[in-house]
C-alpha positions in Angstrom: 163.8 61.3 86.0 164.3 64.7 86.9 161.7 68.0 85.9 163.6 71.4 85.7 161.7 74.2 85.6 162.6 77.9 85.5 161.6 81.1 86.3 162.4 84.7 87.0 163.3 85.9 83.8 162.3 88.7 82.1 163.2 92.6 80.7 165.5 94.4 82.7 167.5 97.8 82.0 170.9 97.7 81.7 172.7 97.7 85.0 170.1 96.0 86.7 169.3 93.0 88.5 167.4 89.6 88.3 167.3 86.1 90.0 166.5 83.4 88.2 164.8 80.2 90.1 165.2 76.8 88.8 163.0 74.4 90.4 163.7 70.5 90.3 161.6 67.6 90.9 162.6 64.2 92.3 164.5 63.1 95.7 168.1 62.6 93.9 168.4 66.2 93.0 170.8 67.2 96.6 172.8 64.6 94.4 173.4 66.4 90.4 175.9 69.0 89.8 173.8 71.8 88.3 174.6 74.4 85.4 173.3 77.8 83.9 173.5 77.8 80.2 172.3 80.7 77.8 171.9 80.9 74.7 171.6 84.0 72.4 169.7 84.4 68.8 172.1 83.1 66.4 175.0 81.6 69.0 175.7 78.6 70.2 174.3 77.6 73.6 177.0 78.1 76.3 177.9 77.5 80.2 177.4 80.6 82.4 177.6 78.8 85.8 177.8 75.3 87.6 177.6 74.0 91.0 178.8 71.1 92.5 176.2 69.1 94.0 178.1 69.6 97.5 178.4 73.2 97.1 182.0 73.0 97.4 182.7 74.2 93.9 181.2 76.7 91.5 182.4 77.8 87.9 181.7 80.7 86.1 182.2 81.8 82.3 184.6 84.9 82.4 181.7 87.1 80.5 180.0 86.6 84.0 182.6 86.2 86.8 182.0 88.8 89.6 178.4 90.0 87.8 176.2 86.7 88.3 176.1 84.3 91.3 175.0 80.5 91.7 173.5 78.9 94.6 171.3 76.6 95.4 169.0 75.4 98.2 168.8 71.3 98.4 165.9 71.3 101.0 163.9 73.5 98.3 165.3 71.2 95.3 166.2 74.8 94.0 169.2 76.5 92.5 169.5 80.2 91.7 171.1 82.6 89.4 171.2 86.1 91.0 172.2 88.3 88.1 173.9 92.0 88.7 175.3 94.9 86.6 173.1 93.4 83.6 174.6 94.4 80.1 172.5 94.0 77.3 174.7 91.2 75.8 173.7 89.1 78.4 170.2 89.0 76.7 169.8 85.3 75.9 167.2 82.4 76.8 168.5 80.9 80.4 168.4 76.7 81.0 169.4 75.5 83.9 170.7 71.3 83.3 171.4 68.7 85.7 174.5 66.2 85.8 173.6 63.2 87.3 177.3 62.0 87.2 179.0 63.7 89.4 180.8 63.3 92.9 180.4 65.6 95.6 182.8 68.7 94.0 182.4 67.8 90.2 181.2 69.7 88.0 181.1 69.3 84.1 181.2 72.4 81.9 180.1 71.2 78.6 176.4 70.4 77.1 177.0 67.1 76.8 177.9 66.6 80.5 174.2 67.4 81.5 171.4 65.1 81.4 168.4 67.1 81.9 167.5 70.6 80.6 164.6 72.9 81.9 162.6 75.1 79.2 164.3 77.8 79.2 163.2 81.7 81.0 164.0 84.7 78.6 166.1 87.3 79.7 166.4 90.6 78.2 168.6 93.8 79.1 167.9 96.8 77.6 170.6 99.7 76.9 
């Protein structure tokens, strides 16, 4: 069983910045693929950025690619969102998910590929 917690959300003017933190429990977590989902009031919950549990591949939604960066840190048990160039229609709750099914440079883009969801952190940009 893995915990996912997050953090780091918050209100934010547009064009700004914010990292979010997602902090995992349990020793298999160097092991999961890990995603960022969002999902705004009234939309469907969707995939902002994965990670390979090697670090050899990332994927990123188009509305993000070049604004919003994933990483993580497998001695921490931590993965990160660092968020630039905020527009307000990135204002959404953030999950971050872990896929328990990977290899080392999968990664799986779809809800149904994760097994465990954080609570969610709030983000919102103001115009």
């Amino acid at each position: 069983q893995v915990q996912l917690v997050e953090s780091g959300g918050g209100l934010v003017q547009a064009g700004g910045s914010l990292r979010l933190s997602c902090a995992a429990s349990g020793r298999t977590f160097r092991t999961y693929a890990m995603g960022w989902f969002r999902q705004a009031p009234g939309k469907e919950r969707e995939i902002v950025a994965a990670i390979s549990w090697s670090e050899g591949s990332t994927v990123y939604s188009n509305s993000v690619k070049g604004r919003f960066t994933i990483s993580r840190d497998n001695a921490k048990n931590t993965i990160y969102l660092q968020m630039n160039s905020l527009k307000p229609e990135d204002t959404a709750v953030y999950y971050c998910a872990a896929d328990r099914t990977r290899n080392a440079v999968g990664i799986g883009t779809g809800e149904d590929d994760y097994d465990y969801w954080g609570q969610g952190t709030q983000v919102t940009v103001s115009s």
